[in-house]
MINUPA-528865 format. One record per atom (N, C-alpha, C): x negated, y, z. Coordinates in pm, whole numbers, padded with zeros to 5 digits, always signed. Layout:
N
XYZ;...
//
This chain:
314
-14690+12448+20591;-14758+12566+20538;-14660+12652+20461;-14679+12771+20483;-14589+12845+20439;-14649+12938+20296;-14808+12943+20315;-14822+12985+20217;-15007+12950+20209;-14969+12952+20050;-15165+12890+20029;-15233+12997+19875;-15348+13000+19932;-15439+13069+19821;-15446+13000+19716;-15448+13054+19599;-15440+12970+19490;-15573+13040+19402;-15649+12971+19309;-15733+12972+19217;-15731+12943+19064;-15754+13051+18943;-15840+13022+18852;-15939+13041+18779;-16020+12977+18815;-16138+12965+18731;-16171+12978+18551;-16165+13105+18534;-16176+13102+18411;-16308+13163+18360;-16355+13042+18266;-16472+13067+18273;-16519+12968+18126;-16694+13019+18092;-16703+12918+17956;-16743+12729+17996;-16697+12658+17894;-16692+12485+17962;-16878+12501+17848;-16915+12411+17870;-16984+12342+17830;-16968+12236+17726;-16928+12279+17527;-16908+12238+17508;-16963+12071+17450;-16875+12016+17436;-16921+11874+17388;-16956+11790+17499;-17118+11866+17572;-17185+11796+17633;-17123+11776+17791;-17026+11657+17854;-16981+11669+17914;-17061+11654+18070;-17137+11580+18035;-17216+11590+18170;-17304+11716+18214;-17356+11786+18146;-17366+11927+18223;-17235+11985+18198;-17124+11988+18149;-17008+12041+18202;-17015+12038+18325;-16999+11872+18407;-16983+11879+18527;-17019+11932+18604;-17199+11936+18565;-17277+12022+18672;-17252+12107+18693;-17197+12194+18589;-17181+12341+18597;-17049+12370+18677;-16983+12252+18626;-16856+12308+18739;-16867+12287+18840;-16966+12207+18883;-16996+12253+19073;-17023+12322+19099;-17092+12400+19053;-17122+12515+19126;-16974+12632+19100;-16916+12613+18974;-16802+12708+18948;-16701+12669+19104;-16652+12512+19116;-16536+12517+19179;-16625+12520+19301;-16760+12553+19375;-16771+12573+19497;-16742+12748+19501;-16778+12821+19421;-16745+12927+19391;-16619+13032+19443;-16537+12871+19361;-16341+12906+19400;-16310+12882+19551;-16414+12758+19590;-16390+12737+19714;-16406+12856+19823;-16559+12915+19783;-16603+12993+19869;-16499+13143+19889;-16388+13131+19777;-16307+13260+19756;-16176+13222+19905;-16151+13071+19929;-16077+13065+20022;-15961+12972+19932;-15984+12947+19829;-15854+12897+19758;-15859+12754+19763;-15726+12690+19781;-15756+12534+19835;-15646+12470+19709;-15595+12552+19601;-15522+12506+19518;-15607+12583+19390;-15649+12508+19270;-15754+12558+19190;-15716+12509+19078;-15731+12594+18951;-15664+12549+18839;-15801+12587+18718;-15821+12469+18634;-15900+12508+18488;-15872+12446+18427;-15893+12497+18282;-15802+12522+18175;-15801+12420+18058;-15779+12390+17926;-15736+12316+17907;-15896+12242+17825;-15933+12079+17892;-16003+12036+17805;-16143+12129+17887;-16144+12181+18008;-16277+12233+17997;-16419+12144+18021;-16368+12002+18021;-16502+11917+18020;-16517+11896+17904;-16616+11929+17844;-16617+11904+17708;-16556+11982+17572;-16481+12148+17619;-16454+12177+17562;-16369+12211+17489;-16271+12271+17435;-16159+12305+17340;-16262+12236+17205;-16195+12217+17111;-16262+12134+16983;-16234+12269+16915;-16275+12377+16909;-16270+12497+16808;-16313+12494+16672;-16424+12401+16629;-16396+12423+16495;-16278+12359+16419;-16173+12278+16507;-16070+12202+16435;-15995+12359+16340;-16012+12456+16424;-15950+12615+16399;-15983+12684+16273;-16144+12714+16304;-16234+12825+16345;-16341+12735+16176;-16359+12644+16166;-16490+12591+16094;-16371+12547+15938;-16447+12624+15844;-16409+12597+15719;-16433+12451+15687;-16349+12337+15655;-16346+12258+15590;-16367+12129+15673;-16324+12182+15797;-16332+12081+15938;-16231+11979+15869;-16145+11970+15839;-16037+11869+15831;-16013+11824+15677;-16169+11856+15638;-16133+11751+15505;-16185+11656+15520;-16118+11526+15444;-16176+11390+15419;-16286+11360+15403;-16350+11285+15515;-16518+11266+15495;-16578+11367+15577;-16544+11431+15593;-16626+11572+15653;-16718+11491+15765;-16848+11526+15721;-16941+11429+15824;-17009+11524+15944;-16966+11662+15919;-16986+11714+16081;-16863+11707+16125;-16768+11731+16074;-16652+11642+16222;-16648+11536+16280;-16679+11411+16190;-16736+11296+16205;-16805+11262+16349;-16936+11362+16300;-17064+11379+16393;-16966+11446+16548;-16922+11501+16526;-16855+11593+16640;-16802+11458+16672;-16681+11407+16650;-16609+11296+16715;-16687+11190+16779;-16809+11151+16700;-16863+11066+16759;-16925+11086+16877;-17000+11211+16910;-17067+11269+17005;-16992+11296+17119;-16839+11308+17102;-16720+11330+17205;-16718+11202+17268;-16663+11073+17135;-16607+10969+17216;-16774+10923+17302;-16866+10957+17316;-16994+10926+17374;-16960+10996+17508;-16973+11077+17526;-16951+11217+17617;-16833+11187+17705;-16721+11143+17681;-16614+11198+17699;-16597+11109+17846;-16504+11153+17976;-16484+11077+18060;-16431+10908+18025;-16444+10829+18124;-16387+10722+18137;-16335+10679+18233;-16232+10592+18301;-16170+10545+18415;-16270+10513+18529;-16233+10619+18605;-16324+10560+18750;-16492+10603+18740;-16462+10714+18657;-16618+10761+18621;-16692+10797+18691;-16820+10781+18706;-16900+10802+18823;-16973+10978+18825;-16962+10988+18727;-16956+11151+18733;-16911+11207+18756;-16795+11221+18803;-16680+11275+18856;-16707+11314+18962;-16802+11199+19102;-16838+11174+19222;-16856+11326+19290;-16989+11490+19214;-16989+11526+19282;-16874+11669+19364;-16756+11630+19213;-16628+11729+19236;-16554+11669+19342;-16573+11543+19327;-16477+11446+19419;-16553+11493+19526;-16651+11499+19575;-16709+11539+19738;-16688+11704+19761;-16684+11764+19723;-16589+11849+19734;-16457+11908+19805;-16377+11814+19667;-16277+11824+19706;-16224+11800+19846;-16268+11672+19874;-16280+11598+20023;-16293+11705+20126;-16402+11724+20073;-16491+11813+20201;-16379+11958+20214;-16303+11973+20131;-16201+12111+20158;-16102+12101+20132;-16079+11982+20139;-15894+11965+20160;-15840+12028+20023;-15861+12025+19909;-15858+12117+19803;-15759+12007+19650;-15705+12075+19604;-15658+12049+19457;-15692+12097+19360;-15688+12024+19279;-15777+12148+19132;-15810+12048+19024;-15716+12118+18965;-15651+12086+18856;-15764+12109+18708;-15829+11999+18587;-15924+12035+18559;-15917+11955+18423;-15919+11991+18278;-15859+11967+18156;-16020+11912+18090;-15993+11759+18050;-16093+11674+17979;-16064+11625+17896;-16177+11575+17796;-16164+11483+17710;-16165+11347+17783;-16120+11274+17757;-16115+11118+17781;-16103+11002+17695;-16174+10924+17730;-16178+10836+17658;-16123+10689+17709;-15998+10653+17641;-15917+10494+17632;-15938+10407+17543;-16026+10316+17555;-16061+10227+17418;-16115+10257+17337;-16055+10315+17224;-16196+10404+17127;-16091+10505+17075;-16014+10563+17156;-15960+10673+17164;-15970+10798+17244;-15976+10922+17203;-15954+11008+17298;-15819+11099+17359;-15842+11122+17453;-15687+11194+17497;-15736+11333+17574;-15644+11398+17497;-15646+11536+17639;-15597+11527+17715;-15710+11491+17844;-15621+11471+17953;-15645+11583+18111;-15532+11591+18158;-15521+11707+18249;-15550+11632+18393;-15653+11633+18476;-15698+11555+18541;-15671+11665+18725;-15606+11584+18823;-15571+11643+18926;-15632+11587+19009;-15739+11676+19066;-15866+11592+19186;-15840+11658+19296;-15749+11491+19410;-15718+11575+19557;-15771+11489+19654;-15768+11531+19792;-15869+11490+19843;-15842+11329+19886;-15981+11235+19901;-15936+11140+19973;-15879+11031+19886;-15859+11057+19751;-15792+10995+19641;-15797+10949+19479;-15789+10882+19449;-15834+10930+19275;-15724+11007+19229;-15795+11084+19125;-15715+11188+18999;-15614+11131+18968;-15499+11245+18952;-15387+11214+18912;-15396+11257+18743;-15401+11207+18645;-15410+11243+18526;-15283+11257+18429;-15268+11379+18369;-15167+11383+18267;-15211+11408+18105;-15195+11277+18039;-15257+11296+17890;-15103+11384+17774;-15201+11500+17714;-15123+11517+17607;-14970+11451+17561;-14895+11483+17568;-14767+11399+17474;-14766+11394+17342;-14827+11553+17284;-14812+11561+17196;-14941+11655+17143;-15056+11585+17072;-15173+11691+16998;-15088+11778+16924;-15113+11918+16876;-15050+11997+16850;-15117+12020+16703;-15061+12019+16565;-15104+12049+16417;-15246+12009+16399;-15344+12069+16401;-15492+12001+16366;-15543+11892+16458;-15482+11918+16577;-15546+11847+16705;-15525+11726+16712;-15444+11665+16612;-15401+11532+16580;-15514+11438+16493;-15652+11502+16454;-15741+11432+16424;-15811+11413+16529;-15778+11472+16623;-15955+11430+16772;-15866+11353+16861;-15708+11388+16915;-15664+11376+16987;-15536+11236+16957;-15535+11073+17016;-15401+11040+17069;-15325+11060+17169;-15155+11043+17097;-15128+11082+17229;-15069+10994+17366;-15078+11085+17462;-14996+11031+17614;-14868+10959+17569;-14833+10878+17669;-14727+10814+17699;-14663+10911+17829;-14561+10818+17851;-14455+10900+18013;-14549+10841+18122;-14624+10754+18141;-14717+10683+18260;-14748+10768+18311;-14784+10938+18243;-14904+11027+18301;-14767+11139+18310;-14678+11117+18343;-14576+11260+18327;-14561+11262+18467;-14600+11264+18531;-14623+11290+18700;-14653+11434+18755;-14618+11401+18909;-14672+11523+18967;-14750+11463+19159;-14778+11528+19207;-14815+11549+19357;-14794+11571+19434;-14774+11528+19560;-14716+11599+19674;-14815+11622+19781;-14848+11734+19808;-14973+11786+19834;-14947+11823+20011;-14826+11765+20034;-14809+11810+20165;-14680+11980+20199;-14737+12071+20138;-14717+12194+20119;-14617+12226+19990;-14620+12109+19925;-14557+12119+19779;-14591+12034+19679;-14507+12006+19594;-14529+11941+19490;-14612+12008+19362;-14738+11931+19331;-14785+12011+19209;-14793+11931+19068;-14748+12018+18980;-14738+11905+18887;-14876+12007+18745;-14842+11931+18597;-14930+11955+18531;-14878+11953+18379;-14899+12049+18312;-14867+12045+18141;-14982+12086+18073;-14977+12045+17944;-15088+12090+17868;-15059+12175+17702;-15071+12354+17709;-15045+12418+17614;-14859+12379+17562;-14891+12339+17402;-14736+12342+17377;-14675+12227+17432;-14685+12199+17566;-14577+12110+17626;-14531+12193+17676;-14565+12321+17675;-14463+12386+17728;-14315+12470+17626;-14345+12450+17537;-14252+12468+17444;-14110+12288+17420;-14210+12213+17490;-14098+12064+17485;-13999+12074+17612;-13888+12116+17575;-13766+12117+17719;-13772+12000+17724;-13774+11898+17716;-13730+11795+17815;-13882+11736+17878;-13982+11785+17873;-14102+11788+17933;-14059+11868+18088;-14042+11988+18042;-13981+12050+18154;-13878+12035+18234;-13785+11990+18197;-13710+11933+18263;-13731+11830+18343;-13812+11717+18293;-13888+11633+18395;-13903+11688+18506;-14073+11793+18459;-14138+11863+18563;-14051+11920+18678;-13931+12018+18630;-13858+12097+18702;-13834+11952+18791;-13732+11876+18803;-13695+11714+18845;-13774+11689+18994;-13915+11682+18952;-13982+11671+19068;-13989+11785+19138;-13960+11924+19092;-13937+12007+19223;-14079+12058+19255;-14188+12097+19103;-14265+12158+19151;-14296+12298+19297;-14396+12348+19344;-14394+12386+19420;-14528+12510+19338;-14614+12404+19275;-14726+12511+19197;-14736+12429+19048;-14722+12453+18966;-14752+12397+18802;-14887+12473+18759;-14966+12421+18674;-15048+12444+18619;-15047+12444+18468;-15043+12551+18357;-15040+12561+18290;-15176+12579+18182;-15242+12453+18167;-15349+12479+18075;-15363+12505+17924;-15407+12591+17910;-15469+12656+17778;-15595+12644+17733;-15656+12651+17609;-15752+12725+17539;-15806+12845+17581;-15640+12953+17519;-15690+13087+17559;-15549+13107+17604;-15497+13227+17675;-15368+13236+17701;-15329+13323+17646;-15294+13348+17515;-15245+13434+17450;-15120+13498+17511;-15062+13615+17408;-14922+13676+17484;-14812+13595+17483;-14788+13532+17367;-14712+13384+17333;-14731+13297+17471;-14847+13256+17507;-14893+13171+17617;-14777+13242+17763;-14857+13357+17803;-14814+13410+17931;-14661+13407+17925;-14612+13427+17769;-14387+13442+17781;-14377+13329+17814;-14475+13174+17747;-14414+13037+17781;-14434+13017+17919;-14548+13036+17981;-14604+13031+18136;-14493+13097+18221;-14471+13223+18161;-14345+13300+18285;-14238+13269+18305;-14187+13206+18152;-14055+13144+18180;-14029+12987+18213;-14139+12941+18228;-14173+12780+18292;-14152+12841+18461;-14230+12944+18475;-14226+12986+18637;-14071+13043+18672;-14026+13139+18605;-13890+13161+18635;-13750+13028+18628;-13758+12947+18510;-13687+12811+18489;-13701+12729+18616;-13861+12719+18682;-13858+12626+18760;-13808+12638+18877;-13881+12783+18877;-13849+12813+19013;-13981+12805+19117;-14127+12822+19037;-14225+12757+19100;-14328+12819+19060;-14456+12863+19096;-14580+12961+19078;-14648+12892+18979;-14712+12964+18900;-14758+12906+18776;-14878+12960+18764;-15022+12860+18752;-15165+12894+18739;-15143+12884+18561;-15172+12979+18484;-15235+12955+18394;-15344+12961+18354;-15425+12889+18304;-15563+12897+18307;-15598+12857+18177;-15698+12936+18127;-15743+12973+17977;-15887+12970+18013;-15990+12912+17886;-16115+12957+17887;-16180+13070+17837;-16321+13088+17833;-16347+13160+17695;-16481+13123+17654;-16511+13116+17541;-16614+13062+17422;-16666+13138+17306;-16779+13140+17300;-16861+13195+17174;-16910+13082+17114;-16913+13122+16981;-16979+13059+16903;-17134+13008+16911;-17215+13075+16971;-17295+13008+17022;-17340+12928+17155;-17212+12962+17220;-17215+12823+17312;-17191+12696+17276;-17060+12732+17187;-17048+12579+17092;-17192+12480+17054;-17251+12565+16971;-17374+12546+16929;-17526+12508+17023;-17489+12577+17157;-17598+12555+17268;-17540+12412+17277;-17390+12380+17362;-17340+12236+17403;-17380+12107+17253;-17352+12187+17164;-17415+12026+17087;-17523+12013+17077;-17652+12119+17074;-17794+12037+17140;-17810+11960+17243;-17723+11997+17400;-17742+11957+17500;-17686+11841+17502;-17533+11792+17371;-17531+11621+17370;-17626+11586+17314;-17781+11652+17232;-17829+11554+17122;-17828+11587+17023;-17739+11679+16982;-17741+11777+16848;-17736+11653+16691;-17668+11695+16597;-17688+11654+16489;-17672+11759+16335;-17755+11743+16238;-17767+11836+16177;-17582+11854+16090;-17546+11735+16054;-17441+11799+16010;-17332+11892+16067;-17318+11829+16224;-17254+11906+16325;-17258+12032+16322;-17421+12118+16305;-17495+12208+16330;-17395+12297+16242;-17426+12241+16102;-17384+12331+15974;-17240+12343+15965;-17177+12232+16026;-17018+12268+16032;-16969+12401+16114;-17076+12413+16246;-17027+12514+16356;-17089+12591+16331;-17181+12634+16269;-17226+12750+16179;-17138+12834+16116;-17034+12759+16059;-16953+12833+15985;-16835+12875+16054;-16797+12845+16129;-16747+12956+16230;-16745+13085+16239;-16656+13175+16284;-16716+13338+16275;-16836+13354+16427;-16876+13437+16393;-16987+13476+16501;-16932+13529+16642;-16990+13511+16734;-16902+13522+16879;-16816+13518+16946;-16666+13564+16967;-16600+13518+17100;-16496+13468+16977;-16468+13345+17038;-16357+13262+16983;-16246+13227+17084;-16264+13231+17190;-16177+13196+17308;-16186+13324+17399;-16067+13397+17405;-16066+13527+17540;-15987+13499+17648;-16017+13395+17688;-15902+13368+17876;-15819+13476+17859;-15770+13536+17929;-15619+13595+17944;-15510+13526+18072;-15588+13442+18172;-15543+13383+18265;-15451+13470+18329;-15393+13414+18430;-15274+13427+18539;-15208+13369+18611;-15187+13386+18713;-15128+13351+18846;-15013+13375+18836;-14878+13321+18877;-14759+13376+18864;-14656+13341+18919;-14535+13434+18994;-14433+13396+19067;-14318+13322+19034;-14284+13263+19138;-14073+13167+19059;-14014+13294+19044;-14058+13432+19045;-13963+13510+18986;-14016+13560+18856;-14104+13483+18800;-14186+13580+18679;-14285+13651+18675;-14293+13711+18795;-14367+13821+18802;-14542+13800+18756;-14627+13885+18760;-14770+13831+18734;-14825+13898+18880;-14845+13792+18931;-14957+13830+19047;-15114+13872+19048;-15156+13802+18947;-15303+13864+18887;-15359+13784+18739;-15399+13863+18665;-15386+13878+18542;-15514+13926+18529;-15596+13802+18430;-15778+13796+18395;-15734+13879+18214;-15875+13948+18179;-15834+13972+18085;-16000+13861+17987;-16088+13920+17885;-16172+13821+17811;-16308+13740+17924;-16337+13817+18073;-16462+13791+18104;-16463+13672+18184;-16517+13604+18195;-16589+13496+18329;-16503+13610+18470;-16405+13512+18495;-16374+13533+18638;-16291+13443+18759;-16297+13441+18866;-16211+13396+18923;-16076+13440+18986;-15982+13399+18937;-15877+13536+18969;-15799+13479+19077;-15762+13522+19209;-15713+13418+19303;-15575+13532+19368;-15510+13436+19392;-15341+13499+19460;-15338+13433+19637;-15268+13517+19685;-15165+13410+19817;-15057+13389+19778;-14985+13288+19759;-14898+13234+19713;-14799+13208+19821;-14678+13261+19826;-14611+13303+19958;-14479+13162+19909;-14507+13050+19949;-14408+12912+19960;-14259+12947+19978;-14227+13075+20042;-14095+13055+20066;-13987+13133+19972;-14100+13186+19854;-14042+13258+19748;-13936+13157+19692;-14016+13040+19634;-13940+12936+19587;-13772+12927+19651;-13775+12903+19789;-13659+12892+19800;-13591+12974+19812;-13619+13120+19792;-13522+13275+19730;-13495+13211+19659;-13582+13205+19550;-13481+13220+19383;-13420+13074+19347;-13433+12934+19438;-13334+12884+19403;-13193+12933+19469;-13180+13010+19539;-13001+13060+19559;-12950+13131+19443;-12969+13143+19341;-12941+13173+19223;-12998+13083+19093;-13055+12998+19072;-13158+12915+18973;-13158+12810+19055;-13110+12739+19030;-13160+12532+19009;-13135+12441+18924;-13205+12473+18799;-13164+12386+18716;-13231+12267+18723;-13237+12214+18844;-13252+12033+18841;-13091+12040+18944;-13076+12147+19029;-12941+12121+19087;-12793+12178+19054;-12751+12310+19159;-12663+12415+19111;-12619+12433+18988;-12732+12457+18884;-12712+12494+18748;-12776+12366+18653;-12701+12311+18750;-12727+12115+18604;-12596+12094+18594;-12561+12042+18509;-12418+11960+18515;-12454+11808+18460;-12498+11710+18557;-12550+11583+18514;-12414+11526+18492;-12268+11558+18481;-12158+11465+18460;-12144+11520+18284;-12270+11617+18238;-12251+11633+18070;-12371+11552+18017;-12486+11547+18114;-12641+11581+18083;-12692+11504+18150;-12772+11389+18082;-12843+11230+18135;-13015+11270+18074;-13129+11240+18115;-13222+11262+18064;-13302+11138+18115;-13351+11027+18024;-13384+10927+18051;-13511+10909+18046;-13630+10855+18098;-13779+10933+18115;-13883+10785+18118;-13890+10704+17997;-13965+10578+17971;-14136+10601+18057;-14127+10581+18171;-14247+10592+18243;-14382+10466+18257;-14322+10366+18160;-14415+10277+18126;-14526+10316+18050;-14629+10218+18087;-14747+10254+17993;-14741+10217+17852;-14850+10274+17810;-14779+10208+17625;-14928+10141+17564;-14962+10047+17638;-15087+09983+17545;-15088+09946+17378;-14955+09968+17378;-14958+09903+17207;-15014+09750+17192;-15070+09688+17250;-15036+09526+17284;-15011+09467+17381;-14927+09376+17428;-14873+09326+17525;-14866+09182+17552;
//
């Protein structure tokens, strides 16, 4: 294949409550399907949510705080698990259209959660990439990934791999990624700020490889709809109350070339923004750019990549 439609879905998750997340994203990614796109990207954490009042809610991160509490607990309830059976009706899907699509959850390992970047292709289980690193507040909801999940895909057509927000600011994250010789990366976000799209463009120009970024968007009273729909609790209530009133998350998605360029560019609304993604760009701009080859000098530069799992008991 020389060249494939690509998808993102940017759109509001369903927060907290992860099982109508799912629902809802069937009908979203038949949506993407029905656009023709067989490579599909959403954004970061959209099962269940971006955790916005970690941001957004006065006094989220003090000691004791018993609507964060309430929030955490209602997550690790909610949140995916290995081999989950909810998963089943994206997985038929996928099958049924030969499709990738790339799709950002909470998860749950033991009595931990992880942000994890979950890759559903056909015929197969998810390829998952957890967080390396929760980023400043996000270090109360979120542990992190090990190298086990620093992977990518080979989709036939190309290699696709997966980061989550400021991993894209970690070079030797990227450097990995670059390594395997992406073909499409997925860059999940929250929201994709202008900060976001410079890190996204220059991940796509560095690699050498088309870049989905995909951002949600959220009001404050969706927050507030998704924690009735887990079950609701009153302290929860009053924590996300205090929030400012309406849009807290404005997508800002994009599609984007190994030369930088922006192929299509969402700005705050519910949309699906879809590209043709022309495969043989890639190998233009490596005749000038390969920094996994040409422009490496591995007789200065060793990068060693601990791909074991890390149970912490053994």
């Amino acid at each position: 294949m020389k060249q494939i439609k690509a998808a993102v879905v940017q759109a509001a998750p369903v927060p907290i409550a992860v099982s109508h997340g799912i629902t809802r994203m069937v009908q979203q990614l038949r949506d993407a399907l029905d656009s023709g796109a067989r490579m599909i990207g959403f954004g970061e954490t959209f099962l269940g949510g971006y955790p916005i009042w970690l941001d957004e809610a006065p006094g989220a991160a003090l000691w004791d705080q018993r609507g964060t509490q309430a929030l955490h607990a209602l997550l690790l309830d909610e949140a995916l698990r290995a081999d989950d059976p909810r998963l089943e009706p994206l997985q038929a899907l996928v099958d049924a259209a030969g499709a990738y699509v790339s799709v950002g959850a909470h998860e749950r390992v033991r009595s931990s959660l992880k942000n994890t970047q979950m890759l559903l292709r056909p015929y197969a289980p998810p390829i998952k990439h957890r967080k390396l690193v929760p980023t400043h507040g996000e270090r109360l909801i979120w542990a992190r990934g090990d190298g086990s999940t620093l992977t990518s895909h080979d989709a036939g057509w190309g290699r696709i791999g997966q980061a989550i927000c400021w991993e894209h600011w970690m070079p030797l994250v990227r450097a990995t990624l670059h390594h395997a010789g992406e073909a499409v990366h997925v860059a999940a976000w929250p929201t994709v700020r202008d900060v976001h799209i410079l890190a996204s463009r220059h991940y796509a120009f560095e690699g050498r490889c088309f870049v989905l970024a995909a951002g949600t968007v959220q009001t404050r009273d969706q927050v507030l709809e998704g924690l009735a729909l887990a079950g609701g609790d009153a302290d929860a209530e009053a924590l996300l109350k205090g929030m400012p009133e309406g849009v807290l998350q404005t997508g800002g998605s994009a599609i984007i070339a190994p030369d930088a360029s922006i192929l299509a560019i969402a700005e705050g609304e519910e949309t699906i923004l879809t590209a043709d993604l022309d495969l043989m760009a890639i190998g233009r701009g490596l005749v000038s750019l390969d920094v996994d080859g040409h422009y490496n000098r591995p007789d200065i530069f060793e990068l060693r990549v601990d791909r074991r799992e890390q149970p912490g008991v053994v």
